[in-house]
N, C-alpha and C positions, 0 to 999 in steps of 0.2 A: 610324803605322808601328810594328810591333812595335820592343819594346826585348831586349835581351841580360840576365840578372840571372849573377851568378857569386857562388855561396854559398861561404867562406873557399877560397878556390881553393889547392890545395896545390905546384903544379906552375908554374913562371914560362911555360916555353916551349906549355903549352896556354895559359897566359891570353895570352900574348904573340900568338900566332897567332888568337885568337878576339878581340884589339882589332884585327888586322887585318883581318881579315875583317870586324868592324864599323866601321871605316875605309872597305873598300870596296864595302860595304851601305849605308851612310850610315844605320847605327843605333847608339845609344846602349846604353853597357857599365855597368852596375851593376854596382859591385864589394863586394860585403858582406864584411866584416873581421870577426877578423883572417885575412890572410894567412897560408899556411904558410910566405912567404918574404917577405923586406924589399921593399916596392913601390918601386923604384927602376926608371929609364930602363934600368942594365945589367944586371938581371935579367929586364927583358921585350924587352929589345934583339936578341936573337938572332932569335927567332921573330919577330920582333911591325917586324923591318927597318926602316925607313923610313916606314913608314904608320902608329907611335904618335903623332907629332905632329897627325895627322890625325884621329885617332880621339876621340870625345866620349866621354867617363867619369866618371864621377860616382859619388865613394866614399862608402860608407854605415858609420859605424863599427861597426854589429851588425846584426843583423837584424830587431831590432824598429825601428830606425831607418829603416831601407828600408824595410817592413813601414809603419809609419804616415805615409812619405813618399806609395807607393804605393795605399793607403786617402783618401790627402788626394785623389790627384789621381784617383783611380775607375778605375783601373787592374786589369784581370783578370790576376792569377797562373797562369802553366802550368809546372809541373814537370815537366821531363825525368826518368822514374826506367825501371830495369828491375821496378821492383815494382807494375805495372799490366797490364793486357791489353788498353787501348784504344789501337790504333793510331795514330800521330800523323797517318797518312792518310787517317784516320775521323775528325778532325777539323777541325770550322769555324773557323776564325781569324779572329780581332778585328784590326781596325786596332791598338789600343792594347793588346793582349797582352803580358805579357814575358815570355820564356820564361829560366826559373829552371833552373840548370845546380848537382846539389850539389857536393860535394868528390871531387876523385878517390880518395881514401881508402876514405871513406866514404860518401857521396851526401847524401843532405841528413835530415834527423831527423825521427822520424816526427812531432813537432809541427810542422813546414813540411808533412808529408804532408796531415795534417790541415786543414792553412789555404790549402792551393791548391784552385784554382776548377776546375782539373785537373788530370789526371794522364795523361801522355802518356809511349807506350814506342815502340822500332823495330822491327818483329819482325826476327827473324835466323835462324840457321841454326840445326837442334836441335844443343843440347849448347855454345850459346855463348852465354857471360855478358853480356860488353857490349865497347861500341865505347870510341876514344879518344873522349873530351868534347870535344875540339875537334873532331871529326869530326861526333860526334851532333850539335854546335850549328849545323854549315854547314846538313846534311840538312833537319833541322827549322826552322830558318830561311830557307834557300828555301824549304818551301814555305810557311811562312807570309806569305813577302813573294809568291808569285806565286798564293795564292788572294787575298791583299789588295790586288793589284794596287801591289805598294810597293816594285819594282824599282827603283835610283835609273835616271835619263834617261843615258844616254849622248851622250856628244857626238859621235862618230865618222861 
């Protein structure tokens, strides 16, 4: 099942909303530090409701930390950026993909450019820069859970 990666995330209430929504994906949230804000329960509590408890997170203190976590485990890197022109719907998803979300500031540095296995954008509308990151993360993560077939089961 794809995983979530969040490169020093600067914004509590996107990360707070993107461990929920990996709450209710049933996917795992790499959070690579530092933080633009103190990682406490009441600064992702607003967004992030009732479903952080639920959610699987796994903090990585930098990026080479994460980086040689997901090098152990053979893990393919896909970086969310506006600085490509391969459509995220031109491409093939891995079961074990994590797709790498940068800073809202700034996005992620061209040495992470350099070290992803891709680089995937959304196309939009002329004359517009880019989406919220929690937005881009839902998009792109459905589809990668529904060409992977990695929808969790509902019980209903």
């Amino acid at each position: 099942m794809p995983d979530i990666a969040l490169y020093q995330p600067d914004i509590p209430q996107n990360t707070g909303t993107m461990l929920r929504l990996a709450a209710c994906m049933s996917v795992t949230v790499h959070l690579i530090e530092p933080a633009g804000f103190p990682l406490s329960d009441s600064a992702l509590k607003r967004a992030g409701m009732d479903y952080l408890e639920r959610a699987a997170l796994k903090r990585h203190l930098n990026f080479e930390a994460f980086d040689d976590w997901r090098q152990t485990h053979k893990r393919r890197l896909v970086l969310l950026t506006t600085k490509t022109d391969l459509a995220y719907t031109d491409f093939e998803f891995e079961a074990d993909d994590i797709l790498l979300l940068g800073r809202e500031s700034t996005g992620a540095p061209d040495a992470i450019h350099q070290l992803a296995d891709a680089r995937l954008t959304i196309p939009m509308a002329e004359g517009m820069r880019s989406l919220n990151v929690a937005v881009s993360c839902g998009m792109v993560l459905g589809e990668a859970l529904r060409q992977t077939r990695a929808f969790p089961k509902t019980s209903r």
